[in-house]
C-alpha positions in Angstrom: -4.3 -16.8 8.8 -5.2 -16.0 5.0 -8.6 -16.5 4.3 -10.0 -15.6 0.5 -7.2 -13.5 0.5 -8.3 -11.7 3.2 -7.4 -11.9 6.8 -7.2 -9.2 10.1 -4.3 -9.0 12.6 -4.7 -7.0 16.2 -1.4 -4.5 16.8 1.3 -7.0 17.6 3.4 -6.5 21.1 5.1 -3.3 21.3 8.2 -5.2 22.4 8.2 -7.4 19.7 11.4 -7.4 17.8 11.1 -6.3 14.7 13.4 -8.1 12.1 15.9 -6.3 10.1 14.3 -6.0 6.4 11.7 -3.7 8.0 14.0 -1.1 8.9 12.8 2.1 6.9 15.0 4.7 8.7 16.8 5.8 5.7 13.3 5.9 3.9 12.2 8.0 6.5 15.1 10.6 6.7 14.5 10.7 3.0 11.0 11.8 3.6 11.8 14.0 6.0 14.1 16.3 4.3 10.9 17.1 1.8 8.3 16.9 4.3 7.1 18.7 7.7 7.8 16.1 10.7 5.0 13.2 10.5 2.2 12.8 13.3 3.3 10.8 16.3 1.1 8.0 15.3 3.5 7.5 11.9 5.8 6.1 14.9 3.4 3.6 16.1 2.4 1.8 12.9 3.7 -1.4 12.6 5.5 -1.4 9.1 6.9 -4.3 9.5 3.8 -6.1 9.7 2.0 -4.6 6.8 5.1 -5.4 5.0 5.2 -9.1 6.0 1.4 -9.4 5.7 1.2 -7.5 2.7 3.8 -10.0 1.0 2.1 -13.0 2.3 -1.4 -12.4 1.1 0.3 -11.4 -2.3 0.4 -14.8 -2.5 -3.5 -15.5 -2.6 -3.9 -13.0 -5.9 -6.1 -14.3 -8.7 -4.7 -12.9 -12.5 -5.0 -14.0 -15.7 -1.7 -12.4 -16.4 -0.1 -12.6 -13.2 -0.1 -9.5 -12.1 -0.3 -9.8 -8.5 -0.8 -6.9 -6.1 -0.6 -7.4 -2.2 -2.2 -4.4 0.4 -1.6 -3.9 4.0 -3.6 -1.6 5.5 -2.8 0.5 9.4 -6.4 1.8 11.0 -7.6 2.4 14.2 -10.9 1.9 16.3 -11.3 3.7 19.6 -7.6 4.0 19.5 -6.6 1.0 19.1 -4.7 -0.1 15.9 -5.5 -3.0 13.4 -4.0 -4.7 10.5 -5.8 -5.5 7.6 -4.5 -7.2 4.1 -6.0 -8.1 0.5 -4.6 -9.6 -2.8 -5.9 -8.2 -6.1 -8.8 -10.4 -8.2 -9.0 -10.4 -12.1 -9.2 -14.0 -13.0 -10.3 -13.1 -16.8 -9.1 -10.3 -18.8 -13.0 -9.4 -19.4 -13.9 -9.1 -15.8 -14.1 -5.4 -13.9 -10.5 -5.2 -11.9 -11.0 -5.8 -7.8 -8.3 -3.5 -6.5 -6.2 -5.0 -3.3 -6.4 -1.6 -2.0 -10.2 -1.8 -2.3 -10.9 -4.8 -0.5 -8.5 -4.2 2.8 -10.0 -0.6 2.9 -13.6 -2.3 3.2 -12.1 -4.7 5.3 -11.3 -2.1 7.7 -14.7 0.2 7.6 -16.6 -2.8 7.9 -14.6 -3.5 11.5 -15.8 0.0 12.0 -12.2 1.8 11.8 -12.5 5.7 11.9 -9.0 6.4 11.2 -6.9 4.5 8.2 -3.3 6.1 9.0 -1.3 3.8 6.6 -1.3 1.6 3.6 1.6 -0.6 2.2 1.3 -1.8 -1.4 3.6 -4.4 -3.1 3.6 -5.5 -6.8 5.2 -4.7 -10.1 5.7 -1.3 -11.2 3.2 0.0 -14.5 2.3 2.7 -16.5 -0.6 4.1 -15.2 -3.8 3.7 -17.5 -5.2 7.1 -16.0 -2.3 9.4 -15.4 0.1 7.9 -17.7 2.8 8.2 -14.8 5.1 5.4 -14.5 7.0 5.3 -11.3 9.8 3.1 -9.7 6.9 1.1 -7.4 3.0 0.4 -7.8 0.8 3.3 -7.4 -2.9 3.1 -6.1 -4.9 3.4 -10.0 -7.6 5.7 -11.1 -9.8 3.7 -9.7 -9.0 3.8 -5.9 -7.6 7.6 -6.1 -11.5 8.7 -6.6 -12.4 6.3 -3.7 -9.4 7.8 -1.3 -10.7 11.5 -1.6 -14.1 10.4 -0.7 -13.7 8.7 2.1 -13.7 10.8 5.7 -11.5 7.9 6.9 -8.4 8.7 4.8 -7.0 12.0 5.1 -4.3 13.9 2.9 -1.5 12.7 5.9 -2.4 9.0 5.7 0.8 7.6 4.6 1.3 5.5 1.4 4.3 3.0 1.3 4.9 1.2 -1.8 7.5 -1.6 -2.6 8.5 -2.6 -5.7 8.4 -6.9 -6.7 8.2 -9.4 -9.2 5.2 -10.6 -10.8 5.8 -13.9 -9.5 5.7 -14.1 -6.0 8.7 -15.4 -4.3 9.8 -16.0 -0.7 10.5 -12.6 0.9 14.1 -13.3 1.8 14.9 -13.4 -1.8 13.2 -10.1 -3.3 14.0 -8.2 0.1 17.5 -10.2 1.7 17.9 -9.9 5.5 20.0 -7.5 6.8 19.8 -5.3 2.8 18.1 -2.6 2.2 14.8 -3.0 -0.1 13.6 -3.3 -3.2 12.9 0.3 -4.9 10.6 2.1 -2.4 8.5 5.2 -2.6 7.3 6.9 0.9 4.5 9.3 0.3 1.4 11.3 1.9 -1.6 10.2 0.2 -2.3 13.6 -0.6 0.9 14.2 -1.8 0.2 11.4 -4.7 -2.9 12.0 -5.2 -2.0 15.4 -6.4 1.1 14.4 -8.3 -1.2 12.4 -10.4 -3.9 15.2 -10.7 -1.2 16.9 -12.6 -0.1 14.3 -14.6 -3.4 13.6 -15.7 -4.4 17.0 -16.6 -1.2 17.3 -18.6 -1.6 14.2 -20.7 -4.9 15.4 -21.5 -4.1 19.1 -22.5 -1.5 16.8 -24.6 -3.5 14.7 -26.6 -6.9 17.6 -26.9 
């Protein structure tokens, strides 16, 4: 249940079947071919729950342009996993932007998760304000980056996910039909980003000096 935009979910049944729009094999064969094989615990998240959670608590977003950013986030406590989700807040253009990433990462530390092996993100695709990068889905902003390399909690291998969607949110069957592959859909390490907008940064700014 959505609370404030906020709401925590326990590991759902391992035998659980997992409908098809969460399938993200070809995603991951993708990765793969680019990547060194992922920890066995990439196997275990539940994707298809941060995906479906994620979308959900899109829903409870406050934006005074309607830009609305839903987060799912993986983490584990004494080996057990959890689910945690967030919308974005910026009800007036002069307010200081709460990040969705931001609130379901304090979401999880304050459960007292050691571990935060995954994050799905799912909103509309913009030029970042810090890099200047603009990709095919919604990358975490200058903001969070600076918070992910701090905490001990995220590590270079915690995997990002992020899906591309409208600004205004519609019923999941109709961005992401059943049974068809998803909107665009980028599959990184976090450490991997992080350092792709390091770059980019540093580039725009030899640029412009």
């Amino acid at each position: 249940m959505v609370q404030n935009g906020l709401y925590l979910a326990e590991r759902p049944n391992e035998k659980e079947e997992r409908p098809p729009y969460t399938d993200l094999s070809l995603t991951l064969r993708a990765f793969l071919k680019h990547s060194r094989k992922p920890p066995v615990w990439y196997h275990t998240i539940a994707w298809g729950r941060l995906i479906a959670g994620a979308h959900e608590v899109r829903k409870e977003a406050i934006s005074y342009r309607n830009f609305k950013v839903g987060c799912g986030v993986a983490a584990t406590k004494n080996g057990r996993q959890y689910a945690f989700f967030a919308a974005n807040r910026k009800p007036l253009k002069e307010w200081g932007k709460i990040c969705a990433e931001g609130l379901a990462i304090d979401a999880a530390l304050e459960a007292g998760c050691d571990s935060i092996n995954g994050l799905v993100v799912i909103g509309a695709p913009q030029i970042d304000h810090g890099s200047g990068m603009l990709s095919s889905v919604l990358h975490p902003c200058e903001k969070c980056r600076p918070m992910f390399l701090k905490l001990p909690q995220i590590s270079p291998d915690t995997f990002f996910l992020g899906i591309s969607a409208r600004n205004e949110v519609k019923p999941l069957e109709d961005d992401y039909p059943l049974g068809l592959p998803l909107a665009a859909k980028e599959l990184w390490r976090l450490g991997s980003l992080l350092a792709a907008h390091e770059r980019a940064q540093m580039g725009r700014y030899e640029l412009i000096h």
